[in-house]
C-alpha positions in Angstrom: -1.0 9.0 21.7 -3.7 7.4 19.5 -2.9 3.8 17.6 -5.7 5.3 15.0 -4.0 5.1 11.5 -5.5 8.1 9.2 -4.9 8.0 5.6 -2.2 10.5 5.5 0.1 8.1 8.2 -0.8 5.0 5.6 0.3 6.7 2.9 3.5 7.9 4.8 4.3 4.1 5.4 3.2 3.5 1.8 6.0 5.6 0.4 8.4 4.2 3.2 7.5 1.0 1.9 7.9 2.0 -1.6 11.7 3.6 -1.1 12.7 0.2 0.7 11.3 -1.8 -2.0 13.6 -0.2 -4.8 16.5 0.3 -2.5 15.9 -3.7 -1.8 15.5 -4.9 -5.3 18.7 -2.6 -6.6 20.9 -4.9 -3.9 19.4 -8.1 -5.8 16.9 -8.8 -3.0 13.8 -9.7 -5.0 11.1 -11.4 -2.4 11.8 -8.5 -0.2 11.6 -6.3 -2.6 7.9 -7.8 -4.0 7.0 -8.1 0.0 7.6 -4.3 0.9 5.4 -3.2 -2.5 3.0 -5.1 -1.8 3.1 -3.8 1.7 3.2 0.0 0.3 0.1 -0.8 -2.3 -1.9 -2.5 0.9 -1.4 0.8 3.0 -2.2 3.3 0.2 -5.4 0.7 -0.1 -6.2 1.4 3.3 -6.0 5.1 3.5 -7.9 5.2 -0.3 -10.9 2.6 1.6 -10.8 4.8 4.9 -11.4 7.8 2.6 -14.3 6.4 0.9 -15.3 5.4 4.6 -14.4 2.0 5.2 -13.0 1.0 7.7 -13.7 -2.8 8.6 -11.4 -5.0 6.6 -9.9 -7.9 8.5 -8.0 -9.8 5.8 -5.3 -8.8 3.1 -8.3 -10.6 0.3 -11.2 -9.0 1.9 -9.2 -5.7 1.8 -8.9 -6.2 -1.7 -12.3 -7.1 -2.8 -13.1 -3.9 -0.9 -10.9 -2.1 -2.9 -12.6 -3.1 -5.9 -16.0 -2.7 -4.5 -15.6 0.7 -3.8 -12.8 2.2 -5.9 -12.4 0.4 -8.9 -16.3 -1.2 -9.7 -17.5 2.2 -9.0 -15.1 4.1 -11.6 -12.9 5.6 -9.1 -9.9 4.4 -10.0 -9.0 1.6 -13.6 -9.4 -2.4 -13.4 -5.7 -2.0 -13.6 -5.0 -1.0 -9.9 -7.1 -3.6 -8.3 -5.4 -6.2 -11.0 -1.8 -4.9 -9.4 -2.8 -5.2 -6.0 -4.2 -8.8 -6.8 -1.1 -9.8 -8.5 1.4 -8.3 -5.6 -0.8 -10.0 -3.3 -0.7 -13.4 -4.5 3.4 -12.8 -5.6 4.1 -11.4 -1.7 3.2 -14.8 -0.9 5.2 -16.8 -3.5 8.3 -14.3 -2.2 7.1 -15.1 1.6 6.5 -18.9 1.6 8.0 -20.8 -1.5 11.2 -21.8 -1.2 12.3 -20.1 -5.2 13.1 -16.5 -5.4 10.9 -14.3 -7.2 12.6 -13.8 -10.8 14.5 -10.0 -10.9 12.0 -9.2 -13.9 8.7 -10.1 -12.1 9.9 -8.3 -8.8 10.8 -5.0 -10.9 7.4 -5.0 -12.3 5.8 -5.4 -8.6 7.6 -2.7 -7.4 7.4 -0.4 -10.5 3.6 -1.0 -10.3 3.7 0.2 -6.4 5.4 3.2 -6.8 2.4 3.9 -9.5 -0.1 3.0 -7.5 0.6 4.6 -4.0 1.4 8.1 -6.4 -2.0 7.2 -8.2 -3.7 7.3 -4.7 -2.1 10.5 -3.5 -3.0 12.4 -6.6 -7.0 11.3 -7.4 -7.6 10.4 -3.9 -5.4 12.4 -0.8 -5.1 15.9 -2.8 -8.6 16.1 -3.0 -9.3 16.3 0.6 -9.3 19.4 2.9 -6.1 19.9 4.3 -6.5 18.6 8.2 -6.5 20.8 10.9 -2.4 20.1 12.9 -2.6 18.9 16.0 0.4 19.1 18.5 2.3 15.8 19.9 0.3 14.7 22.8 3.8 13.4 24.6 7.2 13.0 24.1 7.4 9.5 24.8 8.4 6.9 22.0 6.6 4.1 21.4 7.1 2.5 17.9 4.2 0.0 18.4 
C-alpha cells in the first residue's frame, strides 16, 4: 500500500473536510468548524501545487506562499483564493490556540470560502487532467495511517 498522497486522495479529504466543517458549524461548533476548512482548503492546495509539480512544502506558510507563487502570481487562479487560504490560516490558529471562540459570522465565512475554493480547484485544476489509469487494491489489510 503506498503512503503517496495524489491529488485526487487530497481533494477526497478536502471535500471530507469540507462536509465536517458545515456539519460542525450547523451544531454551533465554530473553531472546529474554521479548523476543518481550513484543513479542506490546505489539501485542495496540495493536490492544486502537486499538479503544477510541487511537491516540497514543509510548512502550512511555505505551502501558502507556494500557492501564490505558482497558482495565483502566475494567473492561474484570482488574488482572492490565496487571500482565503491566508485568512483561514491565520483564523485556524486563533480557533486552535486562543482561548475566545471564533464569532459564528467569521466561521461561516471560513467555511463558505472553503467549500468555494476546494470546488474552484476541482473545476480549473482536477477536470483538466487525463483521467488516471485504475489500479487494483494492493491488499486487503486496513491501515488508517
Amino acid at each position: 500500500m503506498s503512503n503517496r498522497l495524489t491529488p485526487d486522495t487530497l481533494m477526497a479529504k478536502a471535500y471530507s473536510l469540507c462536509s465536517t466543517a458545515r456539519l460542525v458549524l450547523d451544531h454551533g461548533d465554530t473553531d472546529s468548524a474554521v479548523n476543518r476548512a481550513y484543513y479542506a482548503m490546505f489539501h485542495a492546495a496540495r493536490a492544486a501545487l502537486l499538479l503544477s509539480g510541487v511537491s516540497n512544502t514543509r510548512t502550512h506558510s511555505g505551502l501558502i506562499r507556494m500557492f501564490g507563487l505558482h497558482l495565483i502570481e502566475n494567473g492561474t487562479l484570482a488574488s482572492e483564493f490565496g487571500e482565503a487560504l491566508s485568512r483561514a490560516h491565520e483564523t485556524r490558529l486563533m480557533a486552535d490556540y486562543k482561548d475566545t471562540a471564533i464569532k459564528p459570522a467569521a466561521a461561516k465565512v471560513i467555511v463558505e470560502q472553503a467549500e468555494h475554493f476546494v470546488a474552484t480547484i476541482k473545476s480549473l485544476l482536477l477536470d483538466k487532467q487525463p483521467e488516471p489509469t485504475k489500479q487494483e487494491p494492493s491488499g486487503s489489510s486496513f491501515d488508517p495511517f
